[in-house]
LOTI-121922 format. One record per residue (C-alpha): x, y, z. Coordinates in nm, 4 decimals. Layout:
BEGIN
+----------+----------+----------+
!        x !        y !        z !
+----------+----------+----------+
!        X !        Y !        Z !
...
+----------+----------+----------+
***
This chain:
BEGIN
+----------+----------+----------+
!        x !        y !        z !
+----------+----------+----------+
!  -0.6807 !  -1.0522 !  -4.2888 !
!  -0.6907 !  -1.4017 !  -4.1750 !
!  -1.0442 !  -1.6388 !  -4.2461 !
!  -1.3073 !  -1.5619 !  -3.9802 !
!  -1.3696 !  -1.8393 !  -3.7442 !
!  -1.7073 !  -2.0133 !  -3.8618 !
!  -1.9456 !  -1.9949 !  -3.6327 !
!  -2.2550 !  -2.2301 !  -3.5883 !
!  -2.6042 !  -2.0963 !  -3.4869 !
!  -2.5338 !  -1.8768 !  -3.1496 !
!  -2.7932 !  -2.0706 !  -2.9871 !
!  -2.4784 !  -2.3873 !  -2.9844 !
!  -2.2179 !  -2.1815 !  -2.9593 !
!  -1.9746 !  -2.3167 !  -2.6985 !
!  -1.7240 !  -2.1030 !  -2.5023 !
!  -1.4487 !  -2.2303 !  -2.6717 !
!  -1.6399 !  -2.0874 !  -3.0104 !
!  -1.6360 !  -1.7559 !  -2.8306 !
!  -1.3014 !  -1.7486 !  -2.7169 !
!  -1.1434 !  -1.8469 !  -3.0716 !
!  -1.3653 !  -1.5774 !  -3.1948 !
!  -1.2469 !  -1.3356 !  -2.9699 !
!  -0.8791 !  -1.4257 !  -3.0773 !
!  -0.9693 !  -1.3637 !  -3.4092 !
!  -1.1643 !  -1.0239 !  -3.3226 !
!  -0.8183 !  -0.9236 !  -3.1134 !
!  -0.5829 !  -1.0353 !  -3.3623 !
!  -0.7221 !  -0.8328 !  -3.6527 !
!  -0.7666 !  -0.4993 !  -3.4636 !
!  -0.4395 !  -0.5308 !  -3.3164 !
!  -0.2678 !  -0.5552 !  -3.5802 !
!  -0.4783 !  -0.2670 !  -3.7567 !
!  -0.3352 !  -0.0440 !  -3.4490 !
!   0.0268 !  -0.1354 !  -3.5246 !
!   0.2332 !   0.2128 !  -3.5439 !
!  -0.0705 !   0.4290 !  -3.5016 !
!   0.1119 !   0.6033 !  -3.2323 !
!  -0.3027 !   0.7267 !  -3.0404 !
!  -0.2707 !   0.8582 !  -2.6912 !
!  -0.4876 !   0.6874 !  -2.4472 !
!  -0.8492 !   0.8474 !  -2.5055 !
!  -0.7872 !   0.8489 !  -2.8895 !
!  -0.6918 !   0.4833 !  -2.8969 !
!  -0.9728 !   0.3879 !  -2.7189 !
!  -1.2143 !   0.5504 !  -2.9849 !
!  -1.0379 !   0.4263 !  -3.2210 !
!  -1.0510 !   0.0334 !  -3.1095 !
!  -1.3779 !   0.0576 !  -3.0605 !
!  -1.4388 !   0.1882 !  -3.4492 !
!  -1.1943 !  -0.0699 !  -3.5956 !
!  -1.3807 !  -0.3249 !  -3.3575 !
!  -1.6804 !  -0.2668 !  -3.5223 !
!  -1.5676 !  -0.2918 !  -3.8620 !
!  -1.3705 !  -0.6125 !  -3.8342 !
!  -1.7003 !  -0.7615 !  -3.6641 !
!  -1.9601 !  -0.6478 !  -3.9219 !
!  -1.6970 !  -0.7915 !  -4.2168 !
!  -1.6954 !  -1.1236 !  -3.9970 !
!  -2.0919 !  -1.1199 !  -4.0985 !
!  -2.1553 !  -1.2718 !  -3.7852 !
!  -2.4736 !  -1.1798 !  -3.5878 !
!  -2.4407 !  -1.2650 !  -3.2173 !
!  -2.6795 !  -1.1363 !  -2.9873 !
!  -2.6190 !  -0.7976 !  -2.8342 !
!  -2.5292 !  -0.8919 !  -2.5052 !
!  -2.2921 !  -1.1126 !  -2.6418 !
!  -2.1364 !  -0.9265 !  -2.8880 !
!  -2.1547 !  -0.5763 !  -2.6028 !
!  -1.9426 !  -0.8381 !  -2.3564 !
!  -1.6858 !  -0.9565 !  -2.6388 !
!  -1.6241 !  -0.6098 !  -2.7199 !
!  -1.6289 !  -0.5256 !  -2.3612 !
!  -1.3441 !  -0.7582 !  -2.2707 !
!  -1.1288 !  -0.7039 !  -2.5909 !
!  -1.1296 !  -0.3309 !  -2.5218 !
!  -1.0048 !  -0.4447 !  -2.1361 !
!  -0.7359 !  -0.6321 !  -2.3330 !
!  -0.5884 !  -0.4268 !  -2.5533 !
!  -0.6101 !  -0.0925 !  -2.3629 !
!  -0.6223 !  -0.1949 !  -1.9851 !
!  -0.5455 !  -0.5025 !  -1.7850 !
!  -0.7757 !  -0.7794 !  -1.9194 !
!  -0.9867 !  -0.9258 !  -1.6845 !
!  -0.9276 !  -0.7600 !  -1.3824 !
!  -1.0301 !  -0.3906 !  -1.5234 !
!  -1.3536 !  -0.4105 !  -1.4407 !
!  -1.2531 !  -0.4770 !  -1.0779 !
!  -0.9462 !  -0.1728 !  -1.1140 !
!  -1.1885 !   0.0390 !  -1.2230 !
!  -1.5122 !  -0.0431 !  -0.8981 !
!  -1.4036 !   0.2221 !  -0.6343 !
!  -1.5176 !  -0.0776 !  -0.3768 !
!  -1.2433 !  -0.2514 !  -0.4434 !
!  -0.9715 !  -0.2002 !  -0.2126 !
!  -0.7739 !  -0.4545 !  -0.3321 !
!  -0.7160 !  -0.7732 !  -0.6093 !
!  -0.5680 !  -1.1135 !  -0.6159 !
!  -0.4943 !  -1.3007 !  -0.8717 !
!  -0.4139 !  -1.6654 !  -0.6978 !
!  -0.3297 !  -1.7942 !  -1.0405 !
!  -0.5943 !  -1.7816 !  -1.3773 !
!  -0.9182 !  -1.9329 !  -1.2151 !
!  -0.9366 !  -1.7863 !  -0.8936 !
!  -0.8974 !  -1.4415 !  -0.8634 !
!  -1.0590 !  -1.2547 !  -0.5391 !
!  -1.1188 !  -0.8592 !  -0.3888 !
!  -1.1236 !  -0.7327 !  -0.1008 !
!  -1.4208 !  -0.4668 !  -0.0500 !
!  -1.4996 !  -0.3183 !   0.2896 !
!  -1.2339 !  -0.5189 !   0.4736 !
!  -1.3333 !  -0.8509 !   0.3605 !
!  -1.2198 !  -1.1105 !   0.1049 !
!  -1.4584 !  -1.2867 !  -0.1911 !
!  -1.4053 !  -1.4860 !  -0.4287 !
!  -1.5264 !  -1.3028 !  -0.7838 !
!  -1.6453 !  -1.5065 !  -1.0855 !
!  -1.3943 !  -1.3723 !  -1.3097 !
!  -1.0954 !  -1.5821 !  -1.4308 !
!  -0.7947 !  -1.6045 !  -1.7177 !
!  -0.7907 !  -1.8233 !  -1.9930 !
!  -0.5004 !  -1.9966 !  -1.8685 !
!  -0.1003 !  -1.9218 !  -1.7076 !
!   0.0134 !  -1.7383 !  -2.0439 !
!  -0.3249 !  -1.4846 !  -2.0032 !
!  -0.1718 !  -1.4151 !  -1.6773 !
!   0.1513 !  -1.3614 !  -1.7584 !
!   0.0735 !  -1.1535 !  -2.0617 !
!  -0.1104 !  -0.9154 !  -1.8440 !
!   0.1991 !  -0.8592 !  -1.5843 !
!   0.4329 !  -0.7997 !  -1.8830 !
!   0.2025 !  -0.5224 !  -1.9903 !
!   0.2180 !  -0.3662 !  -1.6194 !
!   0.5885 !  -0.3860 !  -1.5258 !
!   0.7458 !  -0.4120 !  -1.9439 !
!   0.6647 !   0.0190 !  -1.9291 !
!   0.8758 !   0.0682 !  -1.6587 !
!   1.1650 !  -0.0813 !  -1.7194 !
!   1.1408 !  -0.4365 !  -1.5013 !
!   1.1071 !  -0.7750 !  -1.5582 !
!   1.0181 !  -1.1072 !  -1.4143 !
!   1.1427 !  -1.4626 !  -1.5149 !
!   1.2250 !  -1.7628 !  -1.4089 !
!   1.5602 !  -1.6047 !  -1.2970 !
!   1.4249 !  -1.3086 !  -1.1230 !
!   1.0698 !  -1.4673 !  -1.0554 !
!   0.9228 !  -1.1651 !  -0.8309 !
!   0.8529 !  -0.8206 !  -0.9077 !
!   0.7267 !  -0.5137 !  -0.7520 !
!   0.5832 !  -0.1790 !  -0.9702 !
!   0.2583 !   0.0398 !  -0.9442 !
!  -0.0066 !   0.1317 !  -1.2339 !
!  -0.0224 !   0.4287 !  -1.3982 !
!  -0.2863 !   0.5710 !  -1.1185 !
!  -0.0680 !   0.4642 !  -0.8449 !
!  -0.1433 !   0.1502 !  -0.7049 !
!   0.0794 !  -0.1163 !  -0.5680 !
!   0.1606 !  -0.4247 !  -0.8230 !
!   0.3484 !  -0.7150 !  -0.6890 !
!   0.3781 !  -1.0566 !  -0.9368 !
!   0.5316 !  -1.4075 !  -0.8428 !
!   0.5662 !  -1.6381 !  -1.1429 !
!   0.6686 !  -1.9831 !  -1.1097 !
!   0.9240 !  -2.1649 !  -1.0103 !
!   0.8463 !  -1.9654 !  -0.6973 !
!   0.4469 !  -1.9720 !  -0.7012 !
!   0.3745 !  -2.3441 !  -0.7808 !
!   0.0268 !  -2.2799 !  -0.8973 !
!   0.0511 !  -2.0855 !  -1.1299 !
!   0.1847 !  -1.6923 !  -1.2016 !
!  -0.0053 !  -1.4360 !  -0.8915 !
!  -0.0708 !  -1.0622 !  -0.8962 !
!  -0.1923 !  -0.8624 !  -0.5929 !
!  -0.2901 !  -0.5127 !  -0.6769 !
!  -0.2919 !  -0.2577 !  -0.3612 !
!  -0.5355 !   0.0222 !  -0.5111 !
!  -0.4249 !   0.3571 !  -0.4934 !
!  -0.7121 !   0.5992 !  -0.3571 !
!  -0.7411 !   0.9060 !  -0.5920 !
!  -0.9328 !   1.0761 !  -0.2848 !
!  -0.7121 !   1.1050 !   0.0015 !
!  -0.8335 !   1.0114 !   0.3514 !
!  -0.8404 !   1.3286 !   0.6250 !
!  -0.7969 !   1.2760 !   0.9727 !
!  -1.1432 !   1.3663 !   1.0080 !
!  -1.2670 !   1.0807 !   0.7774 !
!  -1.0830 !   0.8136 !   0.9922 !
!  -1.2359 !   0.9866 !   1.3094 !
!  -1.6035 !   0.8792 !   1.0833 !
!  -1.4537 !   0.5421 !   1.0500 !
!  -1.3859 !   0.4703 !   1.4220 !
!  -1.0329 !   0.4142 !   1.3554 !
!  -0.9321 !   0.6837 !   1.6487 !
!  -1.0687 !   0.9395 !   1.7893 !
!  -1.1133 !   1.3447 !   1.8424 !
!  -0.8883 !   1.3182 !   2.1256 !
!  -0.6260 !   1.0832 !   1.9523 !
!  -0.5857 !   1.3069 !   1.6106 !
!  -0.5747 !   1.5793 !   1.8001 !
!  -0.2434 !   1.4537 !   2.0010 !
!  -0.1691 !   1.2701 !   1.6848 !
!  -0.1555 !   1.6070 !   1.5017 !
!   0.0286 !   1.7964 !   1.7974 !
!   0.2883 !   1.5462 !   1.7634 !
!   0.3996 !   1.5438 !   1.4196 !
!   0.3799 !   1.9788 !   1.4535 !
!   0.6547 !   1.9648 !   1.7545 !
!   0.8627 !   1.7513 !   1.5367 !
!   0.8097 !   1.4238 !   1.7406 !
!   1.0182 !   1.1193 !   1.5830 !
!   0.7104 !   0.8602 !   1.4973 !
!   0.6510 !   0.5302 !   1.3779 !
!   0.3659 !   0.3618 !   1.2809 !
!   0.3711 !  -0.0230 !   1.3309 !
!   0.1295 !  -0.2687 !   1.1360 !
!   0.0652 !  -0.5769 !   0.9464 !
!   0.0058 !  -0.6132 !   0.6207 !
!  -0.3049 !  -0.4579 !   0.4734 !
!  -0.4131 !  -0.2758 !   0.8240 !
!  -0.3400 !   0.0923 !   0.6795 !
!  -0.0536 !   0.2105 !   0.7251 !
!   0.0958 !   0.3828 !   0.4555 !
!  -0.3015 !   0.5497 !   0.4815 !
!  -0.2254 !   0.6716 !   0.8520 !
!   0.1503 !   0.7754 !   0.7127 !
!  -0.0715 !   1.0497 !   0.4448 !
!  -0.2432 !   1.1577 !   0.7211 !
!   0.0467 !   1.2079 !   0.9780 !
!   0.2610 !   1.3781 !   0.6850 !
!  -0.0181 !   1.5957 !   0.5870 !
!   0.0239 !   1.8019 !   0.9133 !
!   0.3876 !   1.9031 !   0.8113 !
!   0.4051 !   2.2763 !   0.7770 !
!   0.4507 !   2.3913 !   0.3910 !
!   0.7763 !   2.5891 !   0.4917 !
!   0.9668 !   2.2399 !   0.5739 !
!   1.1971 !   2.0519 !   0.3175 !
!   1.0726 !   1.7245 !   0.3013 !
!   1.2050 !   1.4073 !   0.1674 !
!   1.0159 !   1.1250 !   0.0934 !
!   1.1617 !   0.7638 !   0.0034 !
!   0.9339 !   0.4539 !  -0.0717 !
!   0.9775 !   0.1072 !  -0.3127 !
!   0.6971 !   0.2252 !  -0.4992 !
!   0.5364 !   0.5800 !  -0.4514 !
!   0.2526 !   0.5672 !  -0.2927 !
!   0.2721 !   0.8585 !  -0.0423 !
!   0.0144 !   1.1794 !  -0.1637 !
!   0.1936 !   1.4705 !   0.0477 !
!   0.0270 !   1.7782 !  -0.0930 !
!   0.3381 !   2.0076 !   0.0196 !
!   0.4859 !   2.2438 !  -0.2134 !
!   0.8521 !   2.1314 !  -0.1218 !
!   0.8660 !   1.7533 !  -0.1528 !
!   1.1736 !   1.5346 !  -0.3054 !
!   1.0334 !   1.1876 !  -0.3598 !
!   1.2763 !   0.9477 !  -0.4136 !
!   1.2347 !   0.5831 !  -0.5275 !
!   1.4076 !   0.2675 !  -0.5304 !
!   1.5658 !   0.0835 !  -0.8639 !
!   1.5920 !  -0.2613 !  -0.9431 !
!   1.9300 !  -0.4153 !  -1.0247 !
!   1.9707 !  -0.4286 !  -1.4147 !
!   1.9358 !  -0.7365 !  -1.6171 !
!   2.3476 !  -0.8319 !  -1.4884 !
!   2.2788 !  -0.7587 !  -1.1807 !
!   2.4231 !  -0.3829 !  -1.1230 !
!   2.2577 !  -0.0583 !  -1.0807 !
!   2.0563 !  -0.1591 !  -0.8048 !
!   1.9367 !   0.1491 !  -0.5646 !
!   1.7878 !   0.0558 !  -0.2052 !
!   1.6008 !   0.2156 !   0.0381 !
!   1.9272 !   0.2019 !   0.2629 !
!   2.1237 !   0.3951 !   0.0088 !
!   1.8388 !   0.6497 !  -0.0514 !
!   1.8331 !   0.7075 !   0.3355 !
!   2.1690 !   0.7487 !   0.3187 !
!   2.1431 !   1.0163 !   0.0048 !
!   1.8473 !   1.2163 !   0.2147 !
!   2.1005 !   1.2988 !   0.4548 !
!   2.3027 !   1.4985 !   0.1940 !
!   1.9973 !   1.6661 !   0.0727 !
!   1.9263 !   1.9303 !   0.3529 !
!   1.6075 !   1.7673 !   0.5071 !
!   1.3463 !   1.8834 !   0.7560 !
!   1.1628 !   1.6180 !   0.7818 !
!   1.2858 !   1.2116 !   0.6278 !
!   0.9387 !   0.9947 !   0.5414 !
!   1.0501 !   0.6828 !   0.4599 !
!   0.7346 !   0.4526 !   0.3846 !
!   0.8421 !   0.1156 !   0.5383 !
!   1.1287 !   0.0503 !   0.6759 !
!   1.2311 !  -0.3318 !   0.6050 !
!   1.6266 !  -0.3944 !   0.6480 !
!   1.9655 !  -0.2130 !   0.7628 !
!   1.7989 !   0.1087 !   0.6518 !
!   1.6309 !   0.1085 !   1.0369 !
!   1.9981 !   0.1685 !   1.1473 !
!   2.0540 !   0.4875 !   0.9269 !
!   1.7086 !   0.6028 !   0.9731 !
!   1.7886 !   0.6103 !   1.3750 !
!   2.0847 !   0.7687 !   1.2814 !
!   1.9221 !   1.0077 !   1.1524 !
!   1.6822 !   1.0691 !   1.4029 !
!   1.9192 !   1.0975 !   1.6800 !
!   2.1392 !   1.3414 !   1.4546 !
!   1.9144 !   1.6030 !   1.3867 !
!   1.6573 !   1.5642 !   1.1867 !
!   1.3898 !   1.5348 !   1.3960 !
!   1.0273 !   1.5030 !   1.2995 !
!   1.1208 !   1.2105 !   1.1188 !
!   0.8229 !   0.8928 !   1.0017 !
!   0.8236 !   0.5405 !   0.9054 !
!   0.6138 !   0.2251 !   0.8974 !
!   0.6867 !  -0.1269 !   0.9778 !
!   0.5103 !  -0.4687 !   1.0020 !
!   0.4571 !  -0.5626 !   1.3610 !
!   0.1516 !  -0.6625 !   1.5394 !
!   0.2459 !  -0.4655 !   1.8417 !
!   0.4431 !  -0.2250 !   1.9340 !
!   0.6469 !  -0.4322 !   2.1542 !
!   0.7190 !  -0.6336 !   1.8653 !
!   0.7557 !  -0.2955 !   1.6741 !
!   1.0842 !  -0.2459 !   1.9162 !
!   1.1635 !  -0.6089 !   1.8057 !
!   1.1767 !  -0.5932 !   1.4185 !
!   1.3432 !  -0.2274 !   1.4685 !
!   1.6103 !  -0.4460 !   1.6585 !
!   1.6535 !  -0.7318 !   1.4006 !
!   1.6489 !  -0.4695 !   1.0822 !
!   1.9436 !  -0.2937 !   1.2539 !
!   2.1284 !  -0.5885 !   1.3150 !
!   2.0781 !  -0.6802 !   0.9117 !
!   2.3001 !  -0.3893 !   0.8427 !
!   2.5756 !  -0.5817 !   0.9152 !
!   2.7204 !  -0.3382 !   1.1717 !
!   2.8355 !  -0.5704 !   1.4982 !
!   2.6585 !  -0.3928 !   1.7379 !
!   2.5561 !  -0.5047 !   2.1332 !
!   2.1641 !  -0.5140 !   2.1578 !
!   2.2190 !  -0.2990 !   2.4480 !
!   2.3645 !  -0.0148 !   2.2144 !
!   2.1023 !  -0.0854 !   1.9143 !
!   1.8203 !  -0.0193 !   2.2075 !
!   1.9605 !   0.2662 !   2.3674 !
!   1.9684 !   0.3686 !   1.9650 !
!   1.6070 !   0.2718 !   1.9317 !
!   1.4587 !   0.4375 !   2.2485 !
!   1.6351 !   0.8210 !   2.2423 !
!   1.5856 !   0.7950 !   1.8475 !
!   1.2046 !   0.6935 !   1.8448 !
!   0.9425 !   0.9168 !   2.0669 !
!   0.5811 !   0.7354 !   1.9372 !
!   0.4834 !   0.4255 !   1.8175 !
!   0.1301 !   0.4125 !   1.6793 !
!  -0.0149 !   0.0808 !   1.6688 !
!  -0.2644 !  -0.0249 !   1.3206 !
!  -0.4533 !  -0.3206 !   1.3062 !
!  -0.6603 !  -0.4942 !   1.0898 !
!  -0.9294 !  -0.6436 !   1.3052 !
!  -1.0946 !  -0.9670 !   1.2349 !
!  -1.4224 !  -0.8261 !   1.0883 !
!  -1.2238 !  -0.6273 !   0.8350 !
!  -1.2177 !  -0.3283 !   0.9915 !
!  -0.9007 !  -0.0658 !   1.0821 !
!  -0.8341 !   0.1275 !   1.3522 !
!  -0.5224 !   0.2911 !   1.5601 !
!  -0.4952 !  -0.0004 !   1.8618 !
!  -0.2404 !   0.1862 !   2.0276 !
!  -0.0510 !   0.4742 !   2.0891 !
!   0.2606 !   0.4197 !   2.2868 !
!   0.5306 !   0.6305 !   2.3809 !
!   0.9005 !   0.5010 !   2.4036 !
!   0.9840 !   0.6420 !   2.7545 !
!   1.3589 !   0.5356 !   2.7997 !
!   1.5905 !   0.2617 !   2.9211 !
!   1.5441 !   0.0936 !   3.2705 !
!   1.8862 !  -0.1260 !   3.2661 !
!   1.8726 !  -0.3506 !   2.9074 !
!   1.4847 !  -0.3074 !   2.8686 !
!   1.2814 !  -0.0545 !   2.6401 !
!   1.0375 !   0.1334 !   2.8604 !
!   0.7255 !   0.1967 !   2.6516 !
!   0.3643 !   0.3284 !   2.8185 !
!   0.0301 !   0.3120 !   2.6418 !
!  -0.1412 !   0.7426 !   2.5906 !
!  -0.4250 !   0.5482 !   2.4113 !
!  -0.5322 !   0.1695 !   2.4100 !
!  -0.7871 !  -0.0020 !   2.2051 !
!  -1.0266 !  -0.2208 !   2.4506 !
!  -1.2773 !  -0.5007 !   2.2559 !
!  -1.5591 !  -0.5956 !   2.4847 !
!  -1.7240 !  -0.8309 !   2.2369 !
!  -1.8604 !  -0.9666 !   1.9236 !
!  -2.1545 !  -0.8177 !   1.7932 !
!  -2.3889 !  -0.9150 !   1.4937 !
!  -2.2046 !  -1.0625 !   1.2266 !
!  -1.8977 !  -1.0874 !   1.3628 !
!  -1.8529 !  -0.7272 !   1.4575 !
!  -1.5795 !  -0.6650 !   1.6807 !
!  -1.7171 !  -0.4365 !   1.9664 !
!  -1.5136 !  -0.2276 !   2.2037 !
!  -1.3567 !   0.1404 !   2.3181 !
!  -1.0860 !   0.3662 !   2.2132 !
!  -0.9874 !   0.5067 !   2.5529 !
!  -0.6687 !   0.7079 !   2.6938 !
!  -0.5105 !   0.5667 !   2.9426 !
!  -0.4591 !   0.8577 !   3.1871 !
!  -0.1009 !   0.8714 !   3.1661 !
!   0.0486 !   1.1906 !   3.0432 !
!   0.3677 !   1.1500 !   2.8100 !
!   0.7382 !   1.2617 !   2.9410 !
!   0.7343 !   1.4501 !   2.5961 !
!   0.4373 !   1.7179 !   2.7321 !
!   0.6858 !   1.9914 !   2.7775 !
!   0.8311 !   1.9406 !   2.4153 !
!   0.4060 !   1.9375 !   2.2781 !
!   0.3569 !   2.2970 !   2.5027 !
!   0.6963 !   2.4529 !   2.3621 !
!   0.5421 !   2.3990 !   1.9984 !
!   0.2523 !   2.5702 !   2.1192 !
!  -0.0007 !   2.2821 !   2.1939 !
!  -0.1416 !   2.2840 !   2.5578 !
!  -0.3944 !   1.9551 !   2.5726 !
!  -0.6214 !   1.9577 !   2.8426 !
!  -0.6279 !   1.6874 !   3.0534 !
!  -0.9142 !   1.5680 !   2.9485 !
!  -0.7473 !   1.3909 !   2.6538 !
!  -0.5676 !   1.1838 !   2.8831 !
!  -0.7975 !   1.1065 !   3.0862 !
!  -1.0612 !   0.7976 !   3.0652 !
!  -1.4079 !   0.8167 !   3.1873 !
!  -1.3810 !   0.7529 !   3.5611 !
!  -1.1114 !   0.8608 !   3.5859 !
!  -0.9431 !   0.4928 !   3.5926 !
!  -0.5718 !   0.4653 !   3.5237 !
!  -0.5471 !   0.1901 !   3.2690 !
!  -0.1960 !   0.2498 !   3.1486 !
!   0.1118 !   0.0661 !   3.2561 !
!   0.4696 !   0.1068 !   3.1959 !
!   0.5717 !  -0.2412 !   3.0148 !
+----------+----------+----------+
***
């Protein structure tokens, strides 16, 4: 065992003592845990009876709240994610940021703070994203400076080290809710309303080909569990994400998931190609959880061939501009097509677009839901069934305002009553009986 740091009276201890002391602590106990071979709950108990051996032969007497937050954070260390445990483990947290080792923020009820916690320096950091992504198989360096991977519960890791992030190695950490959000839940919320799940739900049952279009953060994949979770059990579903984060509770499922290239650059397995691969896999239904590149282009494909009922996500702040990244993606499959062709593709493949935004007070809610009528010459018909209407800003900063239909019926009614859902018109209709859709 290697000489115990000597520490002064605690009264003059500086943090520096504490830190080398801590070292010391985590060194010994490490190394005392070297081929032990302890599942998860065992270890735990374990470190924390070695922990208190190696301190009491240290014969140093710190006071308890000292000593209770040393052990506290070595335990973090050696059997979670060091610092940022605490904030893994505070069902508030939606979501964490590492901006490099002193600034690390959350984001709890829609809103960003700044926390007190920090790293010991760029090596602290980097140490902790090795012990995320080294399990499963990836790696990050200076030649392959990004990575994406999830946590052991499910949640969403992504890590930029330098030379791409200049100030230092980053981590954001997308938390993966253990309690799944019902329809009913977001109706609570404000994010949409009775009227809007229940055409919402009548449109995924009659097989309706959907996408739901949203920037980062606004909730999309969490509307995507939702819209999935009204598949019938007797469908064959096939599911196909970066990193899994869907929670379909179907009995038949196939979730498929993307693979890095290997260290020389082989091996690598896209979302395009596991599109592709779905297709030979007898599917009733084809959830692919965002749609980025020249996978839109088989994914259309798809939809137009068949396999109807189809969803997806994308980032766009409207869905206007929805149409327009579904039009770039499929030209970044390389296939030389006219954009008159890619949008008669895009409007008899794609029925719905629901619209998800993150408003500016932190809160989420379904903006729009806009059917994709046709073509009128070389233009994308779309029309607005429900529209989002602010009328203000209330009391710290709350944005005020009115989830309203727009009294426009969708072309797709007969196709809703031949899977046996007859909405009244009342769920069309505003109060008033004003007409505020248009045909854009």
């Amino acid at each position: 065992m290697m000489a115990a740091p000597i520490l002064s009276n605690f009264t003059r201890l500086t943090s520096a003592d504490l830190l080398k002391f801590k070292h010391y602590l985590i060194e010994n106990v490490g190394r005392s845990m070297e081929g032990e071979g302890l599942q998860l709950g065992d270890r735990t108990e374990f470190l924390k009876q070695r922990l208190g051996e190696v301190y009491v032969q240290t014969k140093v007497n710190l006071p308890e709240d000292i000593r209770k937050q040393i052990f506290d954070n070595i335990l973090d260390e050696l059997t979670g994610f060091g610092p940022i445990q605490p904030l893994l483990e505070d069902p508030e947290v939606s979501e964490v940021m590492v901006n490099g080792p002193k600034k690390v923020y959350v984001e709890k009820g829609g809103q960003l703070t700044k926390t007190p916690i920090t790293f010991e320096d760029d090596d602290h950091v980097l140490r902790i994203i090795d012990r995320i992504i080294l399990p499963l198989g990836r790696r990050v360096d200076a030649d392959s400076p990004a990575v994406d991977a999830r946590l052991p519960d499910g949640s969403r890791v992504n890590a930029v080290i330098r030379p791409v992030s200049i100030d230092g190695p980053c981590i954001t950490i997308r938390k993966f809710r253990k309690d799944k959000l019902s329809i009913q839940q977001l109706v609570e919320y404000g994010s949409l309303t009775n009227h809007m799940a229940e055409f919402i739900r009548a449109c995924v049952i009659a097989r309706l080909n959907i996408v739901i279009s949203g920037g980062t953060g606004s909730g999309k994949t969490t509307l995507l569990n939702v819209l999935s979770s009204y598949i019938p059990e007797n469908e064959r579903i096939v599911t196909i994400e970066d990193a899994a984060e869907l929670q379909l509770q179907q009995d038949h499922i196939l979730r498929l998931e993307t693979k890095v290239a290997n260290v020389d650059g082989t091996g690598a397995v896209t979302i395009r190609d596991l599109v592709r691969n779905s297709l030979r896999m007898r599917p009733d239904r084809i959830v692919v959880g965002e749609c980025r590149g020249g996978e839109a282009l088989d994914m259309l494909q798809a939809m137009n061939t068949g396999h109807d009922g189809s969803l997806t996500t994308l980032h766009a702040n409207t869905p206007r501009d929805a149409l327009s990244r579904l039009e770039t993606m499929v030209l970044m499959s390389g296939m030389d097509l006219p954009l008159k062709v890619v949008r008669q593709q895009i409007s008899s493949a794609v029925d719905l677009i629901i619209q998800q935004t993150r408003l500016k007070d932190g809160s989420r809610k379904v903006t729009a839901i806009t059917e994709v009528v046709g073509m009128e010459g070389e233009i994308v018909v779309l029309t607005d069934i429900f529209k989002f209407e602010q009328t203000g800003i209330g009391q710290e900063g709350k944005i005020l305002g009115e989830l309203k239909p727009t009294g426009i019926r969708p072309i797709f009614g007969p196709r809703l009553e031949a899977a046996g859902f007859k909405l009244g018109a009342e769920i069309f209709m505003p109060a008033g009986g004003l007409n505020l859709g248009q045909r854009r």
